[in-house]
C-alpha positions in Angstrom: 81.4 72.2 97.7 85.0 72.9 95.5 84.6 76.4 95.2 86.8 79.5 93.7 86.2 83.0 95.6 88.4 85.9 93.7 88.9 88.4 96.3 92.0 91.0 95.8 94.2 92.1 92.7 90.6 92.2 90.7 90.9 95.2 88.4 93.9 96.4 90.4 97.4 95.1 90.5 97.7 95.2 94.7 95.9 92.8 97.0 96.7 89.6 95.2 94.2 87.1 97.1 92.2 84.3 96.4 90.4 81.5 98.6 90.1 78.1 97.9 87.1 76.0 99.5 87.1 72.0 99.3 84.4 70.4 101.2 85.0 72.8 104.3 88.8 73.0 104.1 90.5 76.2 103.3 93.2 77.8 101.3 93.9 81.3 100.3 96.9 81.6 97.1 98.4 85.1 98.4 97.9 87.4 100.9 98.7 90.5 99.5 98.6 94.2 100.4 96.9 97.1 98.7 98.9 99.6 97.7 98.4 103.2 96.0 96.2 106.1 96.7 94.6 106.2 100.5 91.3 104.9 99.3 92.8 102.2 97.6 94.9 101.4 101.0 91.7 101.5 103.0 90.9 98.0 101.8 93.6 96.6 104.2 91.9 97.7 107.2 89.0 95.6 106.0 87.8 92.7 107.9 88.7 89.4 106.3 85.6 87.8 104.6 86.1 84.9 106.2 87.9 84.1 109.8 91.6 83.9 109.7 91.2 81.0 111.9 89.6 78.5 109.8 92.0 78.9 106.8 94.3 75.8 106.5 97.3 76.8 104.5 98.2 79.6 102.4 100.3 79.0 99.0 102.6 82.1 98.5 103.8 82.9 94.9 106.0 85.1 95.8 107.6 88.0 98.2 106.7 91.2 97.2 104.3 93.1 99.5 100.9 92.6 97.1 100.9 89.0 97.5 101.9 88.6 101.2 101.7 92.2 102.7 98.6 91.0 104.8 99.8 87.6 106.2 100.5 89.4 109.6 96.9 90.7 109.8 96.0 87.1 109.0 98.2 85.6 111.2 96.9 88.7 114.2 93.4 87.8 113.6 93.7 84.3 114.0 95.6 82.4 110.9 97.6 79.6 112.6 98.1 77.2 109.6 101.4 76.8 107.3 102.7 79.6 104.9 104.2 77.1 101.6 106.4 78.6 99.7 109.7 78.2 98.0 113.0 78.0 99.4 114.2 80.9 98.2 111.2 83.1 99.1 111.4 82.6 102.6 114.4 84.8 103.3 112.8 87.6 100.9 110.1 87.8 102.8 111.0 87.8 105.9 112.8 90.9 104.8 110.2 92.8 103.5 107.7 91.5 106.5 109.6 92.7 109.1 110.5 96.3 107.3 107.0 96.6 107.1 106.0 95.9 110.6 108.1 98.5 111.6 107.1 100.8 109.0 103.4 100.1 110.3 104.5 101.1 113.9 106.5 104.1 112.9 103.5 105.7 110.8 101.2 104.6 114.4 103.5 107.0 115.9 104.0 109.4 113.6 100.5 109.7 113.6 99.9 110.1 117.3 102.4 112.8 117.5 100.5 114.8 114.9 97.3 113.8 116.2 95.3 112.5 113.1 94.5 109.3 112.7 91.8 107.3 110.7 91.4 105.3 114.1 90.1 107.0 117.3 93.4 105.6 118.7 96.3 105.5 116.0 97.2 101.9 115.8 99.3 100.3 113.2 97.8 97.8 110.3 99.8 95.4 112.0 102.7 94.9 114.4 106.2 93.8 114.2 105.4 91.0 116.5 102.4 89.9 114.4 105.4 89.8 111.0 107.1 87.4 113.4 104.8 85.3 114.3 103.8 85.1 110.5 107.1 84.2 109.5 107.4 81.7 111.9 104.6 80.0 109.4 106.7 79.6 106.7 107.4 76.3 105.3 109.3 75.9 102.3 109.4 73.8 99.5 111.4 72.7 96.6 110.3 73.7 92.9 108.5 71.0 91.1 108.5 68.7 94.8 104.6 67.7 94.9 103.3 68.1 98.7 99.6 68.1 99.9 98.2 71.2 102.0 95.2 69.2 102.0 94.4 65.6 101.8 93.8 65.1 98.3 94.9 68.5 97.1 98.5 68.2 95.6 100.1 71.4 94.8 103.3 72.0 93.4 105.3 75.3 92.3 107.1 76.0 89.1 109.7 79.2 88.3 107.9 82.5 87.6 110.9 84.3 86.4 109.2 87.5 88.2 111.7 87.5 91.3 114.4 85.2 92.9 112.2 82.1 94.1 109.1 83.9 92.3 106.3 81.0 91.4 103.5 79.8 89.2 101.4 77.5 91.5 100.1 73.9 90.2 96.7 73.0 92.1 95.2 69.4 91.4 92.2 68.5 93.4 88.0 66.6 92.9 86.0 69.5 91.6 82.1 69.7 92.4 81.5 66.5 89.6 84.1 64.8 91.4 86.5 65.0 88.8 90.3 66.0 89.1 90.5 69.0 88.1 94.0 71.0 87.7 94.0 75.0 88.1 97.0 77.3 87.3 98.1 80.0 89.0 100.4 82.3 87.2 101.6 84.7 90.0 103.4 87.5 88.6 105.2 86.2 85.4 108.6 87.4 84.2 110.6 88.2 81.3 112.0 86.2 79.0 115.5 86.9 78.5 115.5 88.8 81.6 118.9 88.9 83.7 119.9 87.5 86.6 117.3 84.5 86.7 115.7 81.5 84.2 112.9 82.2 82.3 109.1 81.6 83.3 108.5 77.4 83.3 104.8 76.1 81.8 103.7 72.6 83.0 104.1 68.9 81.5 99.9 69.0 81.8 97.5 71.4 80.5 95.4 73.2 82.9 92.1 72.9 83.0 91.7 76.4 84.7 94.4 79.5 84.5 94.2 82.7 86.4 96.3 84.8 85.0 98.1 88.1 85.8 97.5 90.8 83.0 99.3 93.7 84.5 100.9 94.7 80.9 98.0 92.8 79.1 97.6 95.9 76.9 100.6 96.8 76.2 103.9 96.0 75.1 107.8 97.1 76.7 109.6 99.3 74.1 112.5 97.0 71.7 115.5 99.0 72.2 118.3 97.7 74.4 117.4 98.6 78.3 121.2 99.0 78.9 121.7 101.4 75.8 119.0 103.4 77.1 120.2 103.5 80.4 123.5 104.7 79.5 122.1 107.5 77.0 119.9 108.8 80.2 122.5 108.7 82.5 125.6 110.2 80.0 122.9 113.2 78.9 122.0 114.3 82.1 125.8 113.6 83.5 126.4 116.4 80.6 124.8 118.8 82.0 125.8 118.7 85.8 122.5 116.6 86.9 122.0 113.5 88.8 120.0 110.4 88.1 117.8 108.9 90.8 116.4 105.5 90.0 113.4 104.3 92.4 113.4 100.9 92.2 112.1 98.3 94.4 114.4 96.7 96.7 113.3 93.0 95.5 114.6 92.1 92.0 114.2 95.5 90.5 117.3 97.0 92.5 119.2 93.6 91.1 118.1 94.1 87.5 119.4 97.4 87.5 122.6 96.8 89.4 123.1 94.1 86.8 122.9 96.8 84.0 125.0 99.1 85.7 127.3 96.9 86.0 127.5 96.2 82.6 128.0 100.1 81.7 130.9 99.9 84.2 132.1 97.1 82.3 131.9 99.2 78.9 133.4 102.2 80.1 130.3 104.0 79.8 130.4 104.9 83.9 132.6 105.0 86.4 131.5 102.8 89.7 132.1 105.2 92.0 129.2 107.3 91.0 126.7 104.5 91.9 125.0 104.4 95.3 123.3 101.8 96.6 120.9 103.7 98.7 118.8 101.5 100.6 119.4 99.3 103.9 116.8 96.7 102.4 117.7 96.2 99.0 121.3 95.9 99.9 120.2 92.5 102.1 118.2 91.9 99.2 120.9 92.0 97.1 123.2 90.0 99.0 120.3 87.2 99.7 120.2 87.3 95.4 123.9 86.9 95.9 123.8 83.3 97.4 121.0 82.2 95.1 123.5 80.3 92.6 121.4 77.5 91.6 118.5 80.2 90.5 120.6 81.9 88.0 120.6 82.2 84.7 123.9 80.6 82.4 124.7 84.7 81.6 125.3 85.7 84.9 127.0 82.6 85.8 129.4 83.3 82.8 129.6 86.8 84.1 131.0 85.2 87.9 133.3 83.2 86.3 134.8 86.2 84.9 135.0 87.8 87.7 132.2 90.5 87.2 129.8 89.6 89.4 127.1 92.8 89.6 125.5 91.4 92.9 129.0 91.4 95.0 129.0 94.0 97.9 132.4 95.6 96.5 131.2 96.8 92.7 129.1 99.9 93.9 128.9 101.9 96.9 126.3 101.1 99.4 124.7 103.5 101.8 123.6 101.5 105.1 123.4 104.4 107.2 121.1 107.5 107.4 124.5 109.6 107.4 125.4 108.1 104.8 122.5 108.3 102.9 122.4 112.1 103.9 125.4 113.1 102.7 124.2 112.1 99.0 122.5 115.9 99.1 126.0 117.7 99.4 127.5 115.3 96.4 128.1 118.2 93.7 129.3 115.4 91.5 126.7 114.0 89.3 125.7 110.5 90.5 123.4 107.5 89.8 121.2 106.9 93.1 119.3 103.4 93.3 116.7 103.9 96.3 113.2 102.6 97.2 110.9 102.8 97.1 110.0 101.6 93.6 106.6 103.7 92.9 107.9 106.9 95.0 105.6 105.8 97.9 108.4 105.9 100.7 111.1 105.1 101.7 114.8 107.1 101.2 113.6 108.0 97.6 111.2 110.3 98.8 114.2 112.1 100.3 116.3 112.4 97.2 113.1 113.3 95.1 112.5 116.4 97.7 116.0 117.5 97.5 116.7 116.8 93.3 113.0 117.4 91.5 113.4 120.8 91.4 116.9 120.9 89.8 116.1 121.1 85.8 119.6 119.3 85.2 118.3 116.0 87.3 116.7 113.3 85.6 114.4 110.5 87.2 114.3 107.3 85.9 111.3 104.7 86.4 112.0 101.0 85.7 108.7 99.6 86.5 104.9 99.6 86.7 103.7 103.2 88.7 100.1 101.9 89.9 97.4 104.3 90.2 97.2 107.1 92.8 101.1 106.1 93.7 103.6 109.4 93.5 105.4 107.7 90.7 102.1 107.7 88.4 101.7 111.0 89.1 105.5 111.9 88.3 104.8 109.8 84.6 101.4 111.5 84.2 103.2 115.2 83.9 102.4 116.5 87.4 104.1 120.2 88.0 104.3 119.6 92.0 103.7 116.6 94.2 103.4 116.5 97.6 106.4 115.4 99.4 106.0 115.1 103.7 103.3 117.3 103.4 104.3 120.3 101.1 104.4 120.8 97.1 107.4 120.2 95.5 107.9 121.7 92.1 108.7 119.2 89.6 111.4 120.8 86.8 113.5 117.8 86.9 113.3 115.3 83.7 111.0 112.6 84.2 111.3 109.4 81.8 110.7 105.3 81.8 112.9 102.5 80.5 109.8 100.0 80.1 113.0 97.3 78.9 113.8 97.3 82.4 110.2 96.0 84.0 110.0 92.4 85.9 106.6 92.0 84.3 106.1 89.8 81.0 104.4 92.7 78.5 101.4 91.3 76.8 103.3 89.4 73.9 105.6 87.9 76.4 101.8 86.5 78.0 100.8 85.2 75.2 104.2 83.7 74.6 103.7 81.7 77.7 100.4 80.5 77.5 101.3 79.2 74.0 103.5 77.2 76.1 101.2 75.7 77.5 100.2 71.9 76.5 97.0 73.2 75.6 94.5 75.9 76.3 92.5 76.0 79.7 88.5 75.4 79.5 88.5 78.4 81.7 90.5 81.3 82.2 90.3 84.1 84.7 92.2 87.2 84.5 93.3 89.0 87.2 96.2 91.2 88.7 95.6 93.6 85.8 93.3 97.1 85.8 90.7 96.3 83.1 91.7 98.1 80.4 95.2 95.9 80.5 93.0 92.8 81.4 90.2 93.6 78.3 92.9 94.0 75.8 94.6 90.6 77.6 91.0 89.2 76.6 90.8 89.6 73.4 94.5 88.5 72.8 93.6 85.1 73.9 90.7 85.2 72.1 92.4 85.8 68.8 94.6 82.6 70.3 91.4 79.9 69.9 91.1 80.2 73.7 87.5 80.8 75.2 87.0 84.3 76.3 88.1 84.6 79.8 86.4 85.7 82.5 87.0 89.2 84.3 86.6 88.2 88.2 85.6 91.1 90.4 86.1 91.2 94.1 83.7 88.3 95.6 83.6 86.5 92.3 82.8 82.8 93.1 82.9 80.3 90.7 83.4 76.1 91.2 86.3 74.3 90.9 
């Protein structure tokens, strides 16, 4: 039996998991991590349903936490097959990986010392050994270089645009009729037009499947130039004495907006040495972005051979140490601070937003998606306080979005690639979107000729 079981990122945009079944084999496309509110987060301490042991392979679309957060549980509980993904996500990930092993065994701690603890015994979801031994699993591959996880099964990985080495995932294999059947996997698609790196690739061959992300299904990002809006934001509250703190994720967010920023240095708009760098992750990030020269796009290379390149170590300050990152709360000067973690969850961030929400004069500036039950959300919803290492901060600071600025195609840019597709799928599922997004994504394709998709919930099976 060729069978499709949809079982994270289903009416959510975290968790980003699906399993593949052919004839008692075993793949999974992600292993991702729930992230947002505490019930939400619960799901991670779920037992697989299925045992880590008999899964063959996992194909990885990318590095950000939802998509392969959970490969250490996987690998903990039993997973000891490859990890494929592309060359350039290897080094990403085992960044974010090992921050969050530690991270898992810090809150472990942190939670023994205070004595609470969901567990009888505080334990971490998983361990920094069990990140190792995950990423020793990781086998890398060339875009568009056909290999076989499986006998029979040929896979193969085209750009995403969504993040350096980000990937859309080619799956041919016999369906349940014994036919070849070819599925799509979008992974997390980018912008078109986007700096830094090419725009999102479709495939010679239509698909006769797609599941598709639809995480700005309903929506689309606002037309004004991201960079004009940026400076405005930053020179109006620079007016008035207050700082701008930018939470951004360290992977390809940070990068985007150093790339702006750059360019406002380059227009006279800011001075450089107002800009901080504030996070030990996204500054490796950054420099692993940094030696990615084949990935980029023909702007940024122009931009190199000028001698402005935004990713190099000397255009902005960087803050590697705690000290460092400390002494930020005595600057008077107004400043631009660039710190995870991108929703507000953690990370130095939280710091900053404790000391600088209160100040009136301050201004903080989301460039990306704020999932539910996340701080950020709540900062975008209007909250008046939010709780910050366990007391309520007053919020008097301005809160705004540059949606220019996000890594995720809006729902014309969706559209725009699967139009560029050879031709429409018999089947498509949507996922990686909360419903209303993923309803609105619906009908959209509908109004396209397409067949109305399908809107898989967590267990969904269908056959390949």
């Amino acid at each position: 039996m060729a069978r499709v079981t949809f079982e994270g990122a289903c009416g959510t945009v975290t968790g980003s998991r699906t399993r593949l079944e052919f004839g008692g084999r075993t793949l999974l496309v992600d292993c991702g991590m729930f992230q947002g509110d505490n019930e939400v987060e619960a799901r991670n301490w779920s037992d697989f349903p299925f045992e880590p042991s008999k899964v063959d392979a996992v194909l990885l679309t990318h590095a950000h936490l939802d998509h392969c957060g959970l490969l250490p549980r996987l690998v903990g509980r039993g997973f000891r097959g490859p990890v494929y993904c592309t060359r350039a996500t290897r080094p990403l990930a085992r960044l974010v990986l090992e921050d969050a092993g530690a991270i898992q065994e810090e809150e472990a701690r942190y939670a023994a010392r205070k004595g609470y603890s969901r567990h009888a015994e505080p334990k971490p979801l998983f361990t920094g050994r069990d990140a190792r031994q995950a990423l020793e699993r990781l086998e890398p591959v060339r875009f568009h270089e056909p290999f076989e996880p499986l006998p029979g099964v040929q896979v193969r990985f085209l750009r995403a645009g969504h993040l350096l080495g980000a990937a859309s995932i080619e799956i041919s294999a016999k369906g349940a009729d014994g036919q070849r059947h070819r599925w799509l996997f979008s992974g997390d698609i980018g912008r078109y037009g986007a700096p830094i790196l090419v725009d999102p690739e479709a495939p010679e061959e239509a698909p006769n499947a797609l599941v598709l992300e639809s995480t700005y299904g309903d929506r689309n990002h606002a037309e004004h130039d991201p960079v004009a809006a940026l400076g405005d934001t930053i020179e109006r509250t620079f007016a008035r004495g207050g700082s701008v703190l930018l939470p951004a994720f360290a992977l390809g967010r940070t990068q985007d907006v150093l790339y702006h920023l750059s360019e406002l240095a380059d227009q006279g708009r800011l001075d450089p040495t107002a800009v901080f760098l504030d996070s030990p992750m996204a500054i490796r990030a950054t420099e692993i972005y940094r030696q990615a020269r084949p990935e980029f796009d023909d702007e940024l290379l122009d931009r190199i051979a000028n001698g402005a390149n935004p990713l190099a170590a000397d255009r902005f300050s960087r803050c590697n140490t705690v000290d460092e990152s400390k002494a930020l709360n005595d600057r008077d000067a107004p400043a631009v601070i660039v710190a995870a973690s991108g929703m507000a969850t953690g990370g130095r961030i939280v710091h900053h937003l404790a000391r600088r929400l209160g100040d009136p004069r301050a201004c903080v500036v989301f460039v990306g998606y704020q999932a539910a039950g996340t701080r950020g959300r709540a900062l975008l919803d209007g909250a008046s306080t939010v709780s910050i290492h366990g007391r309520r901060v007053a919020v008097r600071a301005q809160i705004t979005q540059i949606g220019g600025l996000s890594a995720h195609a809006d729902s014309s840019e969706l559209e725009r690639w699967c139009r560029a597709l050879p031709g429409a799928p018999a089947r498509t599922f949507l996922n990686h979107g909360e419903d209303p997004p993923r309803k609105a994504l619906a009908a959209d394709l509908v109004e396209l000729g397409w067949s109305r998709p399908h809107l898989p919930q967590p267990g969904t099976t269908v056959p390949w």
